[in-house]
N, C-alpha and C positions, 0 to 999 in steps of 0.2 A: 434521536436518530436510531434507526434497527443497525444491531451490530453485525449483521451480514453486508450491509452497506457500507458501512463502513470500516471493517474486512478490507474490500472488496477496491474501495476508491483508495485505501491505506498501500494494497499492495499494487495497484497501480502506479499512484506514487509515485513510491520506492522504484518498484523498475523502471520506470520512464528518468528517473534520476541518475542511473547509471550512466547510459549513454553521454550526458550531461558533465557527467562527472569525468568521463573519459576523454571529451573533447577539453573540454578545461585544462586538464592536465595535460594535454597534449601540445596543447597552444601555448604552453607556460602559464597559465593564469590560474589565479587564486576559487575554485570551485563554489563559492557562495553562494547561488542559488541554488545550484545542484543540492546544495549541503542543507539549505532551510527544506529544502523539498523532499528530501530524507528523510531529516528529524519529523517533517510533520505526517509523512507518509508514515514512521515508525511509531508515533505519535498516535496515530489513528487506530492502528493496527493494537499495540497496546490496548488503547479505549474498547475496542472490540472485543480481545477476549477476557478482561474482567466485565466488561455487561452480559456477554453471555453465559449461560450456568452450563457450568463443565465444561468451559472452552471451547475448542476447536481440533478436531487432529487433522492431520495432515490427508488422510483421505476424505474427510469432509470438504475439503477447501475447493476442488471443483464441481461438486455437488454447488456450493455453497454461491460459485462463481456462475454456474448456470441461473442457477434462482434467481439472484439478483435483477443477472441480463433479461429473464424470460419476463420479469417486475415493469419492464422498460418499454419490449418489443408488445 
């Protein structure tokens, strides 16, 4: 898999997990899905930038998140 992609679906993720993780705890309940969907979302993210050479910086990242999307549209 290209590691802009999965970047891309990593940091998606991760943020769609918070919400997740918010309501869990709010409800009294134990976050465990939220919690696998983190890990793999960090997981991914991780995969991403050791495939890529020289990383990632942080102004790349919506460069990186247009590309992707524009791969799709």
């Amino acid at each position: 898999m290209e590691p802009d992609l999965l970047l891309i679906i990593g940091i998606v993720l991760a943020v769609l997990s918070v919400p997740s993780m918010l309501s869990a705890f709010a409800d009294r309940r134990t976050p465990r899905v939220a919690a696998v969907v983190a890990i793999v979302g960090g997981g991914l993210i991780v995969w991403a930038f050791r495939e890529q050479p020289g990383g990632y910086t942080l102004e790349e990242i919506p460069e990186v998140f247009v590309r992707v999307v524009a791969q799709f549209i």
